[in-house]
C-alpha positions in Angstrom: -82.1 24.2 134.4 -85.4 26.1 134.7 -86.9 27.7 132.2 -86.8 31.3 133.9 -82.3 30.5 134.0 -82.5 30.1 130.3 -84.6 32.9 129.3 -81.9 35.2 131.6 -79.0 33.3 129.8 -81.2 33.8 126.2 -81.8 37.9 127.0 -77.3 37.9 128.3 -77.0 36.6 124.9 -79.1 39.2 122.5 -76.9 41.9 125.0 -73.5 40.3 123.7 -75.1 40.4 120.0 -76.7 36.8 119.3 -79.9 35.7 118.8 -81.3 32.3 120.7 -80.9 30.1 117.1 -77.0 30.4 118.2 -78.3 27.7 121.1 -80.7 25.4 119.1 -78.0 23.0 118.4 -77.9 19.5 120.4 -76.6 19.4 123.8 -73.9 17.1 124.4 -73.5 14.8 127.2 -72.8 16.1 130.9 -71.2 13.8 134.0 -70.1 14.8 137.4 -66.2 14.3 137.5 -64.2 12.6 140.9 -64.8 16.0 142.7 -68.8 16.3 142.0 -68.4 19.2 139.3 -70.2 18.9 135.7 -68.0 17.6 132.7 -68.7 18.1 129.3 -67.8 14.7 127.3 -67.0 15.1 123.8 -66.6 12.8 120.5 -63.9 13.5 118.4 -64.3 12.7 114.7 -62.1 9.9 115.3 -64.3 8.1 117.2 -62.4 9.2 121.1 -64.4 10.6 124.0 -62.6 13.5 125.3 -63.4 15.4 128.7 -63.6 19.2 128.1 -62.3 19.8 132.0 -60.4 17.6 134.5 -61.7 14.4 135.5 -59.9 14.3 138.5 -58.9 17.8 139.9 -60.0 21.2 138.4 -58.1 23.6 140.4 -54.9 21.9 139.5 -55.9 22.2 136.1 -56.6 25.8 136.9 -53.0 26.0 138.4 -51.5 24.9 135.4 -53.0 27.1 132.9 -52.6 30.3 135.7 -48.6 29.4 136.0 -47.5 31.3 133.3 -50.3 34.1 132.6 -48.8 37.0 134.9 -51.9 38.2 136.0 -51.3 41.0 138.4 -48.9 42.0 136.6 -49.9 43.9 133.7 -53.3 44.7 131.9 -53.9 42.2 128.6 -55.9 40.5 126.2 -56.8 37.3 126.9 -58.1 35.1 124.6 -59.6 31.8 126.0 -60.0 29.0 123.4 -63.0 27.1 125.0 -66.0 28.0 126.6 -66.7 24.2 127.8 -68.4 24.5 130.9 -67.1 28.0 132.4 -65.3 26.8 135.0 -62.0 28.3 133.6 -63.6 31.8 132.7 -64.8 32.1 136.1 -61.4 31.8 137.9 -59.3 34.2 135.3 -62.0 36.8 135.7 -61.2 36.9 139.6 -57.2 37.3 138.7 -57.0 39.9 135.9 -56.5 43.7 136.3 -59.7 46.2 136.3 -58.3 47.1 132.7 -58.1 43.9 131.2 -60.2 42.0 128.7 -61.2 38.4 127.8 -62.3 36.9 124.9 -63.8 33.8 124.5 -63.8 32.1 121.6 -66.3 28.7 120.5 -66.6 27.2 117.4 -68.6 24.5 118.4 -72.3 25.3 119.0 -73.0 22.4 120.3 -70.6 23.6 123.3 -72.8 26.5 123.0 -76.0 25.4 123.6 -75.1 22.6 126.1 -73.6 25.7 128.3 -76.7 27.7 127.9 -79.2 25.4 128.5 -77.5 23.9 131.6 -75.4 26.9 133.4 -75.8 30.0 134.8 -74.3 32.4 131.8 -74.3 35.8 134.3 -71.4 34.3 136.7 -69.2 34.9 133.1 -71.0 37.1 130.7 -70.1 40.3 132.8 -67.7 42.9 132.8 -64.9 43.1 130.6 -65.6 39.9 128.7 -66.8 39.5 125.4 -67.8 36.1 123.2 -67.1 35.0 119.9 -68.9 32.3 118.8 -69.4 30.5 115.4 -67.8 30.0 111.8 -64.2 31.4 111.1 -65.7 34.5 109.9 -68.2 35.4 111.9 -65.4 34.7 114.8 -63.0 37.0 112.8 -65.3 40.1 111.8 -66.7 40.5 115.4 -63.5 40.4 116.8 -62.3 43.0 114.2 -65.5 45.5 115.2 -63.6 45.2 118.6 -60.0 45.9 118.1 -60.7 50.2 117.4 -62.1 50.9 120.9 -59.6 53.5 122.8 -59.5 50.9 125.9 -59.0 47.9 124.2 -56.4 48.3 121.4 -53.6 49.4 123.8 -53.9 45.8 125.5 -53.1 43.6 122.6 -49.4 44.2 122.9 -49.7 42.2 126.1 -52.1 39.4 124.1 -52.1 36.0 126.1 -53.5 33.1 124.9 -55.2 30.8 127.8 -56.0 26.9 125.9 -57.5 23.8 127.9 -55.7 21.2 127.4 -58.3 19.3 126.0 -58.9 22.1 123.5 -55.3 21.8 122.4 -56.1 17.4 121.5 -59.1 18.4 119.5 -58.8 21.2 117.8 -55.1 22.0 118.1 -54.1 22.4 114.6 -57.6 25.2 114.1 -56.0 26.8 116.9 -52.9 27.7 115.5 -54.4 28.8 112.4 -57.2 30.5 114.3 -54.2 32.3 116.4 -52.5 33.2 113.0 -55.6 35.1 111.4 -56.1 37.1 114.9 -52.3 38.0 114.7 -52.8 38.9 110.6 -56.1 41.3 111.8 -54.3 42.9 114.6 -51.3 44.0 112.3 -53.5 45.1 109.7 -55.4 47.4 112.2 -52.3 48.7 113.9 -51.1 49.3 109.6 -54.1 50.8 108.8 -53.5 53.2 112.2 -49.5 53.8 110.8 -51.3 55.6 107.8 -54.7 57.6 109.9 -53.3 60.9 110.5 -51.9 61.5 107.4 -55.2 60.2 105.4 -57.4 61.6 108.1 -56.1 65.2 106.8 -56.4 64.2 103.2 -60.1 63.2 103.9 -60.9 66.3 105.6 -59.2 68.5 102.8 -61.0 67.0 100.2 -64.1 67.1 102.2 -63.7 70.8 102.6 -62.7 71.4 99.1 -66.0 69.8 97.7 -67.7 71.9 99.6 -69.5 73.5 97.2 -70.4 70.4 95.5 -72.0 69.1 98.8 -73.8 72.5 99.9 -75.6 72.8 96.3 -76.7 69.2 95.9 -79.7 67.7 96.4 -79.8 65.1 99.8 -80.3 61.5 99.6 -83.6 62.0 101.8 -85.6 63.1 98.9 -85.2 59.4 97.3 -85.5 57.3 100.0 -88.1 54.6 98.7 -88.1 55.8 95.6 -87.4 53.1 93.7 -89.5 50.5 96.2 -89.5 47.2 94.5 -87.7 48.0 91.2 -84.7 46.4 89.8 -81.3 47.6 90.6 -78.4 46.4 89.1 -74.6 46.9 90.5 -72.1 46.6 87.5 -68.7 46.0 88.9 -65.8 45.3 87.1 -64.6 41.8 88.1 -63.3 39.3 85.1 -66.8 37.4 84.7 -68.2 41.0 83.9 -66.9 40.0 79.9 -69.8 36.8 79.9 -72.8 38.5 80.1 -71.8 42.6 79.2 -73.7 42.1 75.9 -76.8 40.9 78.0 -76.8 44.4 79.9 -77.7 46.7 76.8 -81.1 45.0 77.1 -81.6 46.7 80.5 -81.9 50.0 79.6 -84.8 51.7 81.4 -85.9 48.5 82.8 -83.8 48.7 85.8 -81.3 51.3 87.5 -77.9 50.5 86.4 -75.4 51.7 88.8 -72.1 51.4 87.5 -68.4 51.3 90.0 -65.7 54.1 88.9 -63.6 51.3 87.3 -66.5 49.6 85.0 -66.9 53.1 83.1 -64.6 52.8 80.1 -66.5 48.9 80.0 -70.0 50.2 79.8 -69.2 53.0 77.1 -67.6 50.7 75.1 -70.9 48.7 74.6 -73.3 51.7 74.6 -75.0 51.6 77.8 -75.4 54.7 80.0 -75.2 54.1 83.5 -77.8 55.6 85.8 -75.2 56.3 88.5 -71.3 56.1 89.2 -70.2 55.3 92.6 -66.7 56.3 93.6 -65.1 55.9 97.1 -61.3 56.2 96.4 -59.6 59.5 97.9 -56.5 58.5 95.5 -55.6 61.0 92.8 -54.8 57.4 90.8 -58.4 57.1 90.7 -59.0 60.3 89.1 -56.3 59.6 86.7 -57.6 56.2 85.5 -61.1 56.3 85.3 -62.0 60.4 85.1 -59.3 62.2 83.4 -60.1 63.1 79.9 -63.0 61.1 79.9 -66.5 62.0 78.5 -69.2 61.2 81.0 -72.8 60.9 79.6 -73.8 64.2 81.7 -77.2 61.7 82.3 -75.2 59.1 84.5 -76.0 60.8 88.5 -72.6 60.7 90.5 -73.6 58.7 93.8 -70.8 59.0 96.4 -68.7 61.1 99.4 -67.1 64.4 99.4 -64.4 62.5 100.5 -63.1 62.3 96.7 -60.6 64.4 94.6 -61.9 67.4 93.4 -60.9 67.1 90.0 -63.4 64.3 89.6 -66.6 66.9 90.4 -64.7 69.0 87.9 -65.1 66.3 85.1 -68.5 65.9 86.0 -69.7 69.5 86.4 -72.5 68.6 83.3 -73.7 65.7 86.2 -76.7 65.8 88.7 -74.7 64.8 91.6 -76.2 63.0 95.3 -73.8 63.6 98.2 -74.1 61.2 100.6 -71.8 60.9 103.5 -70.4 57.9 105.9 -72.4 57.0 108.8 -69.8 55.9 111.6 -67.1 58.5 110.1 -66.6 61.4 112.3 -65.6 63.9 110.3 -68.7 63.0 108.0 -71.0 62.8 110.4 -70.1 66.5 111.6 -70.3 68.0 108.1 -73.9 66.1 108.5 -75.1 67.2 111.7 -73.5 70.4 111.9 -73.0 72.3 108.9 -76.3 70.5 106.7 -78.2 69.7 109.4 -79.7 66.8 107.5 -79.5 62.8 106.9 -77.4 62.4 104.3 -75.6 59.4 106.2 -75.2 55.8 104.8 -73.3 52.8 105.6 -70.7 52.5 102.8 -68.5 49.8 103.6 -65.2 50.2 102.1 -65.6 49.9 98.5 -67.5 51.6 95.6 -69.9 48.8 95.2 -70.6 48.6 98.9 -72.0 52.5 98.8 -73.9 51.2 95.3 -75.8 48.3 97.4 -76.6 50.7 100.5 -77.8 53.3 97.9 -80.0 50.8 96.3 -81.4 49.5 99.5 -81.9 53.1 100.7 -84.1 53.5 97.3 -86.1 50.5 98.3 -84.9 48.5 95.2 -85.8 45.0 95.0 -84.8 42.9 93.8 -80.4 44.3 94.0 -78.8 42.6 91.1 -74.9 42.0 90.8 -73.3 41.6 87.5 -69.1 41.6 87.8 -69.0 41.0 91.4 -66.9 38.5 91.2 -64.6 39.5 94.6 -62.1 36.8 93.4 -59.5 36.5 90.7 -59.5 33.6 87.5 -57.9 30.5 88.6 -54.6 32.1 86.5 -54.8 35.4 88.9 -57.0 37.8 86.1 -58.3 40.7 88.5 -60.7 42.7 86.5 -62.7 42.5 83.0 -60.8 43.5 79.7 -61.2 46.9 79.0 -60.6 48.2 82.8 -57.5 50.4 83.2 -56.0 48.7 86.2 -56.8 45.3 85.0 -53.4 42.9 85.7 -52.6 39.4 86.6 -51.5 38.2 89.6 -49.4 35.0 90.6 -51.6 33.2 92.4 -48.8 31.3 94.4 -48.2 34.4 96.8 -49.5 33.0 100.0 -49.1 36.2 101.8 -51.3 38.5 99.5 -53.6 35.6 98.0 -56.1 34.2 100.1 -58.7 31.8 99.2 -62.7 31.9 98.9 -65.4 29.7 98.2 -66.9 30.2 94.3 -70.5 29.5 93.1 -69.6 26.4 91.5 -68.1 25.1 94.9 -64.7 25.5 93.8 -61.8 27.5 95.6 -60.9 30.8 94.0 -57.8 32.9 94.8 -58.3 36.3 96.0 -56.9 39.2 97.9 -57.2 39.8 101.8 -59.1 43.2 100.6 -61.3 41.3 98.2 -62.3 39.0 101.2 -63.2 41.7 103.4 -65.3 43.2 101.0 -67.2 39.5 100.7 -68.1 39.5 104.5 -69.1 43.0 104.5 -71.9 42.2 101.8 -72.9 38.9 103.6 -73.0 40.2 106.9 -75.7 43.2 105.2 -77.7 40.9 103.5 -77.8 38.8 106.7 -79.4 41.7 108.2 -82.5 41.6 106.2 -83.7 38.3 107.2 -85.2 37.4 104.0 -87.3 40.7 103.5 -85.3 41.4 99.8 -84.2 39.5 97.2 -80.5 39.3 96.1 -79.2 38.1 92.6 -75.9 37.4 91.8 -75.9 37.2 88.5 -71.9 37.6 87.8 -71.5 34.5 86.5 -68.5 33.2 87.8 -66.2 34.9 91.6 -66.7 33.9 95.1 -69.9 32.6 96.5 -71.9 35.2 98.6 -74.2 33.9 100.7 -77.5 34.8 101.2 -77.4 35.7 97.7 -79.5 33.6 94.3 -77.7 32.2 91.3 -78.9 32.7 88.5 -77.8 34.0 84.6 -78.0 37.7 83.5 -80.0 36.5 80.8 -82.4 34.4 83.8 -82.5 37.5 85.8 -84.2 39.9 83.1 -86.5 37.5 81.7 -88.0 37.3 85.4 -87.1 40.7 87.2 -86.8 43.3 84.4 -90.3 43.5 82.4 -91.4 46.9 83.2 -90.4 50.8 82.7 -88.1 51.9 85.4 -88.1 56.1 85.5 -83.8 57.2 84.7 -82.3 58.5 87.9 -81.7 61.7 86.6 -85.0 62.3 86.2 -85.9 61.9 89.9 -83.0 63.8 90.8 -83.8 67.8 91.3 -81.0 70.1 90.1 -78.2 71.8 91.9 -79.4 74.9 94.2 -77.0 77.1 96.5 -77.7 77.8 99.9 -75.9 80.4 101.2 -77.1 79.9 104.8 -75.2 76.3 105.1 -72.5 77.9 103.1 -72.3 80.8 106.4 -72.5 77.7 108.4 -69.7 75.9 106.8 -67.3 78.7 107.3 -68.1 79.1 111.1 -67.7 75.6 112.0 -64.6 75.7 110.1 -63.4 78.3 112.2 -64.4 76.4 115.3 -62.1 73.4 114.1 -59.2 75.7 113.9 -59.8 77.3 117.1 -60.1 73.7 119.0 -56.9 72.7 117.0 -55.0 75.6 118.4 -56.1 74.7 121.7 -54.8 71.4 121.3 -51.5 72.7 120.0 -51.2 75.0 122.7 -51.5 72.1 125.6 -49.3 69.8 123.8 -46.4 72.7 123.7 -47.1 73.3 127.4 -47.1 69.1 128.4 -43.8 68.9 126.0 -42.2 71.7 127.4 -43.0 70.1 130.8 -41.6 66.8 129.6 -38.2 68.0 128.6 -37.6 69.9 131.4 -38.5 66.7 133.5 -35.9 64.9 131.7 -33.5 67.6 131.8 -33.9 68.3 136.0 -35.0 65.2 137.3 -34.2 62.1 134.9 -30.8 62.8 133.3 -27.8 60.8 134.4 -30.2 58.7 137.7 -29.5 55.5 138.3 -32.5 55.5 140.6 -35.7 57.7 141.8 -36.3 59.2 145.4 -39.4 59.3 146.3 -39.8 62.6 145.2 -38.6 61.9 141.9 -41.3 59.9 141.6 -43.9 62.5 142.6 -42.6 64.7 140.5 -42.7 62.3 137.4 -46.3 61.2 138.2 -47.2 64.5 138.0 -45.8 65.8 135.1 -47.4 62.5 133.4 -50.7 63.3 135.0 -50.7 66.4 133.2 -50.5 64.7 130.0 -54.3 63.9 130.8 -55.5 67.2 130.5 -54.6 67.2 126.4 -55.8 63.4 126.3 -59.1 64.6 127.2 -59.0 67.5 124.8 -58.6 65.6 122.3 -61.0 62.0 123.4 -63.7 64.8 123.8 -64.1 65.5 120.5 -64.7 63.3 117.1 -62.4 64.7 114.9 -59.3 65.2 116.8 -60.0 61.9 118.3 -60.1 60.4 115.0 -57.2 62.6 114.0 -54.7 61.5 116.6 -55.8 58.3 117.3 -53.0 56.2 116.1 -50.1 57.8 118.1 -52.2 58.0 120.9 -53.3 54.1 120.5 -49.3 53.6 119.7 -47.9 55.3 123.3 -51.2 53.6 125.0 -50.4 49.9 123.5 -46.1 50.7 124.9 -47.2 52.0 128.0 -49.4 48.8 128.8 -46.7 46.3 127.7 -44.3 47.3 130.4 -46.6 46.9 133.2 -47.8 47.7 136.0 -44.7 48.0 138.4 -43.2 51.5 139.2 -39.7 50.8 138.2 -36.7 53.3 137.5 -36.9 52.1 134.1 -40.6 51.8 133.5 -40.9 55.6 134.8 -38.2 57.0 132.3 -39.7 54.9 129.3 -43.1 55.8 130.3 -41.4 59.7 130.1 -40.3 59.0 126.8 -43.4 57.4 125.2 -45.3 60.4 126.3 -43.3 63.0 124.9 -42.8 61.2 121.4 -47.3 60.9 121.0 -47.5 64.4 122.5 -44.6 65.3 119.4 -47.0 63.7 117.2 -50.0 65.9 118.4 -47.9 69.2 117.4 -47.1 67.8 114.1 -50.8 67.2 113.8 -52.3 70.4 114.9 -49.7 72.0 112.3 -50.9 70.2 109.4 -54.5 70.3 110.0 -54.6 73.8 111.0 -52.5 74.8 107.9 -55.1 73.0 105.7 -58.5 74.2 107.5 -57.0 77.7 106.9 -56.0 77.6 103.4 -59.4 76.3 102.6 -61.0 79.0 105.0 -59.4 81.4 103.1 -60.8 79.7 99.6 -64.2 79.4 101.1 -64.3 83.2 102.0 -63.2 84.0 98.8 -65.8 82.6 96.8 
């Protein structure tokens, strides 16, 4: 290959969201096979030579993998184990539907790089295809930032799997495990979609709630950087948090301590006043446990979302407070954009310590110090330190909610599925800084994160924590209300209501439609007439016109998009053939998701207005 084909294959590459180390592996051995095409060989760890593709006849090995895929026949997912040499990518890109997808997935970069370096990577790295290459993980979280896309999710009821056969004799056994973890994420995400609409409304009553609290604090902006190169230290509450607690006393105005929700009781106990509190949880349980009828040193700065029960703002009323809000979370990002107009956005992960490291690395703290991260249970299932009010114990021999991760000593630690995910989301982050901060995991004891240093709490001060560090609340200006955002907030309130309605009043209109379709046209048929059919295609074309109201716009897309990504998903598993019975399901699915956008419009609207109402009144 010339050097001008690799740098094209190199640039494909960075589009699909790798960098050119992913090719600096070896490349393995290439042959022509009995028809003149290129053959990967490959060594097993047994010692066998293994061809990737056919030695003898490629399109009949195409054949036989084609046989039983159903191509024209409906849109889908497919996921292709084995990138080898492309030959099998090309041909099921020329078969599938316009609205299909294909996912190729590689573990080994030596595959990788042998493909770059010797083929042309634009006859597959187009269109509807995407490529997962790498570790178990890395495989696993990309293909999780994929599933939530409005055009995607609705094919995985039709997921096909597409395996060389020589893929199958070496790594047959990490495909079926491989296969398992993709089924576990997909039924997560459609879980986590069961539950959207009704904590979608939750989230935006309690963002609307707070919204004093938000309009009269100060924004993150005014401490970006302001802690550039000073020592931050997360305290969370994992089990190895009771080693080295006595340690943290020491800290005290030598670093910023920022404390999770659940580490509060802990910290108070041994006299030391966190800087900050991060909470996440929209749970009134979270409240209950670490809030209610406690005292809160009123110099300990609340760090976190609106997104959070009020009552906990209520505890803290004697606190500075710093609002920030979720970059990549609609209804956040609108409260940002259009009532604040500022940047209070950050990436927060999904956890309370997650918002405590992107806070820290917003203030420019270096080095970011973890103490009771542990992100793993004790060997006998201990989930938390002693004195937190959830701590439990878990048994350990539950395969389906223990998983397993690596710990700093090497050894495997059981852990939950959530626990996990938190893991990769702070590895993947630290990733991102390519060396530029330094980040000390000074727990003691959990899982392994990588990119991370090992060292003691007592190691970490003696080096890191010599100098005067300035208390948050100091740097943090007081509480001032602005009665122009406050205007604002109550106009674009009443904008949501009115684009509800309008949803509301489509969806009566297309359900109204529907049952009258099934009442006229459907009922008691054994067959349609071809103007049956017309008149079925239309009514369902209508259906479109609510679709787009809703698509069009952030919230009710984020709203409504689990019955909508339900009907889609049903729709797209029976095909693509105009059948009698595909037509009356198809009927059907509509009218049930277009139910589900009444019901929705209902209980949003209800909620905006009672806290409209609340809003005007103060």
């Amino acid at each position: 290959m010339d050097n001008q084909q690799l740098l094209l294959n190199i640039e494909l590459l960075k589009k699909h969201g790798y960098t050119e180390e992913i090719i600096k592996n070896p490349i393995l051995d290439i042959e022509k096979n009995n028809q003149g095409y290129d053959n990967l060989r490959y060594q097993t760890e047994d010692g066998k030579k293994i061809y990737i593709h056919s030695k003898y006849n490629m399109q009949r090995e195409w054949k036989s993998l084609e046989k039983d895929l159903n191509l024209e026949e409906r849109d889908a997912i497919y996921i292709v184990y084995g990138l080898g040499l492309g030959y099998h990518i090309k041909e099921l890109k020329k078969k599938i539907s316009s609205r299909s997808y294909i996912y190729v997935i590689e573990k080994n970069l030596d595959i990788v790089s042998t493909y770059m370096r010797t083929q042309n990577f634009l006859e597959i790295a187009t269109g509807n295809i995407f490529f997962f290459f790498g570790s178990d993980e890395e495989i696993l979280t990309r293909i999780n930032q994929k599933i939530f896309a409005f055009n995607v999710m609705p094919l995985f009821g039709n997921l096909t799997n597409l395996i060389l056969p020589s893929y199958k004799n070496i790594y047959g056994n990490w495909i079926n495990e491989m296969q398992r973890k993709i089924f576990d994420t997909i039924r997560h995400a459609y879980f986590m979609l069961g539950n959207d609409m009704e904590d979608t409304i939750i989230g935006i009553k309690n963002n609307l709630e707070n919204i004093n609290t938000l309009l009269e604090s100060p924004s993150i902006e005014l401490l970006k950087n302001a802690y550039s190169n000073k020592p931050v230290i997360i305290v969370a509450a994992g089990p190895s948090l009771d080693k080295n607690i006595h340690e943290l006393k020491k800290l005290q105005g030598k670093a910023l301590i920022i404390a999770t929700d659940a580490v509060l009781s802990t910290l108070k106990k041994y006299e030391i006043v966190p800087d900050g509190v991060v909470t996440i949880e929209r749970m009134l349980l979270t409240y209950e446990k670490f809030y209610k009828d406690k005292e809160i040193n009123p110099k300990t700065v609340f760090i976190g979302p609106t997104v959070v029960r009020p009552e906990i703002f209520s505890t803290l009323k004697d606190n500075k407070k710093l609002i920030c809000l979720k970059q990549g979370e609609k209804i956040n990002e609108w409260i940002n954009n259009d009532i604040l107009g500022e940047n209070r956005l950050l990436s927060m992960g999904t956890s309370c310590a997650h918002i405590a490291f992107s806070f820290a690395k917003y203030i420019g703290a270096n080095p970011i110090i973890f103490i009771g991260q542990d992100l793993a249970y004790t060997k006998d299932g201990v989930t938390h330190s002693n004195d937190v009010e959830i701590k439990n114990k878990v048994d350990t021999t539950n395969n389906q909610q223990i998983t397993f991760v690596k710990g700093i000593d090497g050894e495997m630690l059981p852990t939950s599925h959530a626990f996990k995910q938190f893991l990769t989301w702070f590895e993947l982050e630290i990733g991102k800084d390519n060396g530029t901060r330094e980040y000390i995991d000074a727990t003691e004891g959990g899982a392994y994160i990588s990119g991370t240093k090992i060292m003691t709490l007592k190691e970490t001060i003696e080096k890191y924590c010599n100098e005067k560090v300035i208390p948050l609340h100091e740097k943090v200006p007081k509480s001032e209300k602005s009665e122009e955002k406050y205007d604002r907030a109550i106009i674009e309130v009443e904008k949501l209501i009115e684009k509800f309605q309008q949803i509301k009043k489509e969806a009566n209109l297309q359900i109204l439609r529907l049952d009258k379709l099934q009442t006229k046209v459907i009922r008691n048929k054994k067959d349609f007439k071809m103007k049956d059919k017309e008149k079925i295609y239309k009514v369902l074309n209508q259906g479109k016109e609510i679709e787009d109201l809703i698509l069009k716009h952030d919230i009710a897309r984020t709203l409504f998009q689990a019955p909508f990504m339900m009907a889609a998903t049903k729709v797209r598993m029976l095909g693509n053939e105009a059948s009698y019975e595909n037509m009356k399901e198809n009927v059907q699915i509509q009218k049930k998701m277009v139910a589900s956008f009444i019901v929705g419009c209902y209980s949003v609207i209800e909620v905006l207005i009672d806290v409209l109402q609340k809003m005007k009144k103060e």
